[in-house]
Backbone as CSV, one residue per row, in Angstrom:
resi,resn,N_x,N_y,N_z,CA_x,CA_y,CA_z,C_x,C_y,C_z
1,UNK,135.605,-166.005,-88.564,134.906,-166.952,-89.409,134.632,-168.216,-88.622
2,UNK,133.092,-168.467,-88.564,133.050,-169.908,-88.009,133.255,-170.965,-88.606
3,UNK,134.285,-172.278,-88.688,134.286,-173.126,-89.346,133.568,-174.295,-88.799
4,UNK,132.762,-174.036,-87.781,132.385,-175.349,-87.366,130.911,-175.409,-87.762
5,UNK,130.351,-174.679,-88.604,129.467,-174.980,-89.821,129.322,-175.360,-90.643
6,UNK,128.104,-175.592,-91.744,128.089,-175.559,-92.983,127.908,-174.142,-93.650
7,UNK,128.866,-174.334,-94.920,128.690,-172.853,-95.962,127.389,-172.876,-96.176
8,UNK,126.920,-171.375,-96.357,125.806,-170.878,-96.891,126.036,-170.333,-98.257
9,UNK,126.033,-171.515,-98.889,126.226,-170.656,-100.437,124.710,-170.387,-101.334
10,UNK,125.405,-169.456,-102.215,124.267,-169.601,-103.231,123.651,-170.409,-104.034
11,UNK,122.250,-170.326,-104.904,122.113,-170.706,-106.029,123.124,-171.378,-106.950
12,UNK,123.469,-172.445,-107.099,124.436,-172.806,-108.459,123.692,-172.672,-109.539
13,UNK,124.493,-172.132,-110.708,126.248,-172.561,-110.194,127.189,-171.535,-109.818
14,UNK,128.331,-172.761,-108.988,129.505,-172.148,-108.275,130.388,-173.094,-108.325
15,UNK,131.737,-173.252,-107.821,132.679,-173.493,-108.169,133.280,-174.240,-106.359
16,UNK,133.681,-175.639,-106.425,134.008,-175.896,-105.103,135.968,-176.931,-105.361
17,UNK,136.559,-176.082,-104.449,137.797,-176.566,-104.557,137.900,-177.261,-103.052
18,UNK,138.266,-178.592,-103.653,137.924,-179.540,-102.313,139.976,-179.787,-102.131
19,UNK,140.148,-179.770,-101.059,141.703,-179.730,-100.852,141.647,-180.943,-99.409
20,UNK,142.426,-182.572,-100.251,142.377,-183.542,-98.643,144.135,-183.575,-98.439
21,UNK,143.836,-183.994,-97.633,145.131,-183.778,-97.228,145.738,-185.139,-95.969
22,UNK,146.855,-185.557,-96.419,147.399,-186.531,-94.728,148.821,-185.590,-94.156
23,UNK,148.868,-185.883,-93.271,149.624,-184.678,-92.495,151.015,-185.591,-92.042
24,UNK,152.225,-184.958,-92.155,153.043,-185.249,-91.771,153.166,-185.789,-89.741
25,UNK,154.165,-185.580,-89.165,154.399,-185.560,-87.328,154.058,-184.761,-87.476
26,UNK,155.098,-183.215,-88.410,155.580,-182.113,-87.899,154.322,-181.002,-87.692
27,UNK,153.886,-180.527,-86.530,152.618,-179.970,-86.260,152.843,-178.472,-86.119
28,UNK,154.688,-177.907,-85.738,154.747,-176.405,-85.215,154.187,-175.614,-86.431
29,UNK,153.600,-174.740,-85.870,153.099,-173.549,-86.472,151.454,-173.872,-87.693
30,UNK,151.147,-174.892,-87.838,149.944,-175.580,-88.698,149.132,-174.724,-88.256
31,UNK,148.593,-174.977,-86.839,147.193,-174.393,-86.633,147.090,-172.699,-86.792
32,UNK,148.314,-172.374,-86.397,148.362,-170.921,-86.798,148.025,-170.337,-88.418
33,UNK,149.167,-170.847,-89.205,148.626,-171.214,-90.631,147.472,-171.332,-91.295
34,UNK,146.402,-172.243,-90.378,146.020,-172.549,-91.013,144.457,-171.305,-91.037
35,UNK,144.482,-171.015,-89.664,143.364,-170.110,-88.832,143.508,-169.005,-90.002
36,UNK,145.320,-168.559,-90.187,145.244,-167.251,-91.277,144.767,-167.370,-92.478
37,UNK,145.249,-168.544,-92.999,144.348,-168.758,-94.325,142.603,-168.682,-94.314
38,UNK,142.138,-169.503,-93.647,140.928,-169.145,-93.278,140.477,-167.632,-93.487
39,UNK,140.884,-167.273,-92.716,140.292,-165.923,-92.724,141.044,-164.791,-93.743
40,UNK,141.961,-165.451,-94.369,142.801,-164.051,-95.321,141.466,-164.996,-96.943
41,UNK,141.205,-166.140,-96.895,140.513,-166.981,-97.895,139.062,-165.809,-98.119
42,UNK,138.351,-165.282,-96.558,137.631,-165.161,-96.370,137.212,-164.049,-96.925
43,UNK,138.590,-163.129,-96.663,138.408,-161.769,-97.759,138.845,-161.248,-98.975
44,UNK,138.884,-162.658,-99.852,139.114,-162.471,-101.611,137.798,-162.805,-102.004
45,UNK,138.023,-161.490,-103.209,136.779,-161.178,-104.197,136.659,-163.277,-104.709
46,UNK,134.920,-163.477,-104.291,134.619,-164.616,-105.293,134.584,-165.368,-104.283
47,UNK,134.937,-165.602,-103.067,134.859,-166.488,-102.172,133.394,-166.685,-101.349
48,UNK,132.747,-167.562,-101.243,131.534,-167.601,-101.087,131.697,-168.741,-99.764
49,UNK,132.251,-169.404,-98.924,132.407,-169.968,-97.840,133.367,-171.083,-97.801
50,UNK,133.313,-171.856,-96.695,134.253,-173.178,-96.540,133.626,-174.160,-95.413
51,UNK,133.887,-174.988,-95.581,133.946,-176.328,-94.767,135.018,-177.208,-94.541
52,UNK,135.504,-177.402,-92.947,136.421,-178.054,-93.032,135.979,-179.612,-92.014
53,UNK,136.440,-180.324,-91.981,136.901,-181.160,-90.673,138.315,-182.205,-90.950
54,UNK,138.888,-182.172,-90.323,140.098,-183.180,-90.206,139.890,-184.220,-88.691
55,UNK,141.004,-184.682,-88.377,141.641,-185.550,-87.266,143.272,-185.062,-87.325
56,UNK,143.727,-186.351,-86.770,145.106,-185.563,-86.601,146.088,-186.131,-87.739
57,UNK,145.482,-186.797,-88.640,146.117,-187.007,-89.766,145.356,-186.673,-91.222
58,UNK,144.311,-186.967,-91.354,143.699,-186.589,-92.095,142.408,-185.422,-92.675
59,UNK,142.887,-184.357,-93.432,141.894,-183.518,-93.575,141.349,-182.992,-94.703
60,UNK,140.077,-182.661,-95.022,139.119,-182.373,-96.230,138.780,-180.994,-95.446
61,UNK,138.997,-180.275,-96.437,138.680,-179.015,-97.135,137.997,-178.157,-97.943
62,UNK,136.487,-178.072,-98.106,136.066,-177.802,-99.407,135.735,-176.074,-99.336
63,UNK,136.577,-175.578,-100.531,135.993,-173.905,-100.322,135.080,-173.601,-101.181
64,UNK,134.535,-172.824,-101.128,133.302,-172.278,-102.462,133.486,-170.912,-102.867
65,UNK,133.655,-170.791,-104.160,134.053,-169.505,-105.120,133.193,-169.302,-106.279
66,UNK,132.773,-168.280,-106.719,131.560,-167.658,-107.229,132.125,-168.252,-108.826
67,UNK,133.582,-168.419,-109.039,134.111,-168.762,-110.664,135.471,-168.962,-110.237
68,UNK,136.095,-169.244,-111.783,137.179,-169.785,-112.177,138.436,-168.637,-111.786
69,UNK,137.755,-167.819,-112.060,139.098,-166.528,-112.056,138.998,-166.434,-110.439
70,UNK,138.279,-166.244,-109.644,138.659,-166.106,-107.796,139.545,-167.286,-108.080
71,UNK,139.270,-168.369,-108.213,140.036,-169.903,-107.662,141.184,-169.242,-107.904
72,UNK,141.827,-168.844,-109.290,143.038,-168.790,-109.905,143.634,-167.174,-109.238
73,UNK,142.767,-166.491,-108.561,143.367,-165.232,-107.789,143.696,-165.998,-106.347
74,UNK,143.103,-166.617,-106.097,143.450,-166.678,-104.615,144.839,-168.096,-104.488
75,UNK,144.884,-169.022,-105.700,146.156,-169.872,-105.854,147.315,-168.839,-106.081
76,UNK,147.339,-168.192,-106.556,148.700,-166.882,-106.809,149.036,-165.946,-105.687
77,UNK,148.355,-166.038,-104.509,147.642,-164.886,-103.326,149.102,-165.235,-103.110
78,UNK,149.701,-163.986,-102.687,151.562,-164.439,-101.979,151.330,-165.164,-100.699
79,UNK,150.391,-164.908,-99.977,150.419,-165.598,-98.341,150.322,-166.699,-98.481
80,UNK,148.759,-167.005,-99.687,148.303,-168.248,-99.631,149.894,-169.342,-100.039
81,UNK,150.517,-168.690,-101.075,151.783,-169.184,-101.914,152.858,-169.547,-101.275
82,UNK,153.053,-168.877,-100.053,153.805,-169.151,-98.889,153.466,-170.589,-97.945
83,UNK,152.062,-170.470,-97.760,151.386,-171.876,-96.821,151.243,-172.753,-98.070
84,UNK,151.237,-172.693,-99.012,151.554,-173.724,-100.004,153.272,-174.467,-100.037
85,UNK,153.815,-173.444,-100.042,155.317,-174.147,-99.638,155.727,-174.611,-98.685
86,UNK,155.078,-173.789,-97.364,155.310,-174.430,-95.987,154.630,-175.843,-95.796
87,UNK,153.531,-176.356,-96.700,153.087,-177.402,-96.479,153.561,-178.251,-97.131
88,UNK,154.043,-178.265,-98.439,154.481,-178.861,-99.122,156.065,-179.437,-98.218
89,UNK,156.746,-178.513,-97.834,157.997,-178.756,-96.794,157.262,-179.609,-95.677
90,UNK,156.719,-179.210,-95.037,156.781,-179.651,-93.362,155.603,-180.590,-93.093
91,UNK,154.312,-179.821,-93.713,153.400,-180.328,-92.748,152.181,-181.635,-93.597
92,UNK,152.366,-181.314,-95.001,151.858,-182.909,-96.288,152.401,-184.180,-96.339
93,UNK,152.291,-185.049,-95.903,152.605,-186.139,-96.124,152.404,-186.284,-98.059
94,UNK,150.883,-186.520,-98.198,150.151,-186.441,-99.012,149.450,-185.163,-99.510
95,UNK,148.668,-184.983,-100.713,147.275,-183.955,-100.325,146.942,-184.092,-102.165
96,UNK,145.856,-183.674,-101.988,144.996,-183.656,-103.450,144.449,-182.475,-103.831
97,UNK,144.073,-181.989,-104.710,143.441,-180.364,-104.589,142.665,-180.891,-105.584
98,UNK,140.823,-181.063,-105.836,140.107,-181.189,-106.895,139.432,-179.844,-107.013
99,UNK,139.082,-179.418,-108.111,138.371,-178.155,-108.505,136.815,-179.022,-108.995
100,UNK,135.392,-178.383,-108.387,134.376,-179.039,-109.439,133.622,-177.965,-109.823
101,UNK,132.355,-178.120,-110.700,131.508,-177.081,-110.783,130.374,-177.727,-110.280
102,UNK,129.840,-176.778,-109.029,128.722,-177.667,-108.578,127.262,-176.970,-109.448
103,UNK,126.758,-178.103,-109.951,125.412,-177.203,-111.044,124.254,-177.540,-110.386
104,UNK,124.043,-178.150,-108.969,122.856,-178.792,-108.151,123.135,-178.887,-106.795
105,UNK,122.213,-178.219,-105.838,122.832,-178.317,-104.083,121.341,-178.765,-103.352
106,UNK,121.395,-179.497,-102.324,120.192,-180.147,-101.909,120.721,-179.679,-100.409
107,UNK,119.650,-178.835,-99.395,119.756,-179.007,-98.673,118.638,-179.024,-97.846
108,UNK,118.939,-180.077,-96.544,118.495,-180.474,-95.781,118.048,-180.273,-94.082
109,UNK,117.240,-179.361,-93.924,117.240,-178.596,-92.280,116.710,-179.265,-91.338
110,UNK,117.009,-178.705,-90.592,116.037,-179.989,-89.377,114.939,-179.386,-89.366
111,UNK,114.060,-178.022,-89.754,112.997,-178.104,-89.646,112.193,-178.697,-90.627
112,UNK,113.033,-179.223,-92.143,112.518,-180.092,-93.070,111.828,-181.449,-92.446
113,UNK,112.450,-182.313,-91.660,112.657,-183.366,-90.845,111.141,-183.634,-90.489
């Protein structure tokens, strides 16, 4: 999965769970973590893409899911449930999780330009 894009989602509406986050010191094992989620995110029913960027303290997250019931399958996912505890222990200072419904998407190409 490339994350150093933008999602290609569909037509809304869809469903975007934006997850920010400030990060503790403790860094062992994060990036590993985090690469698996990514890609275990990538293959639940309803998941329609992601966008990430951070620094070394702070990071935004936004995933995109086709509805309400993926969001609530993939929060129960045992792996995902696991990197939820491991973060909550080691690696969150902080973090926020907003759910929205996006009902309007504007986008902008450079061959628009």
């Amino acid at each position: 999965m490339n994350t150093d894009s933008l999602a290609n989602t569909p037509e809304p509406p869809y469903y975007a769970v934006i997850f920010t986050s400030k990060r503790t010191d403790v860094g062992s094992g994060y990036a590993e973590m985090a690469a698996r989620m990514m890609a275990l995110a990538s293959r639940q029913p309803g998941f329609l893409g992601v966008e990430t960027s951070h620094d070394d303290q702070i990071g935004i997250t936004a995933s995109y899911w086709k509805d309400e019931k993926s969001i609530h399958a993939w929060k129960e996912q045992a792996d995902h449930q696991e990197a939820q505890r491991l973060g909550k222990e080691n690696w969150y200072e902080d973090y926020f999780i907003r759910v929205a419904k996006v009902e309007r998407a504007v986008e902008l190409t450079a061959e628009a330009v």
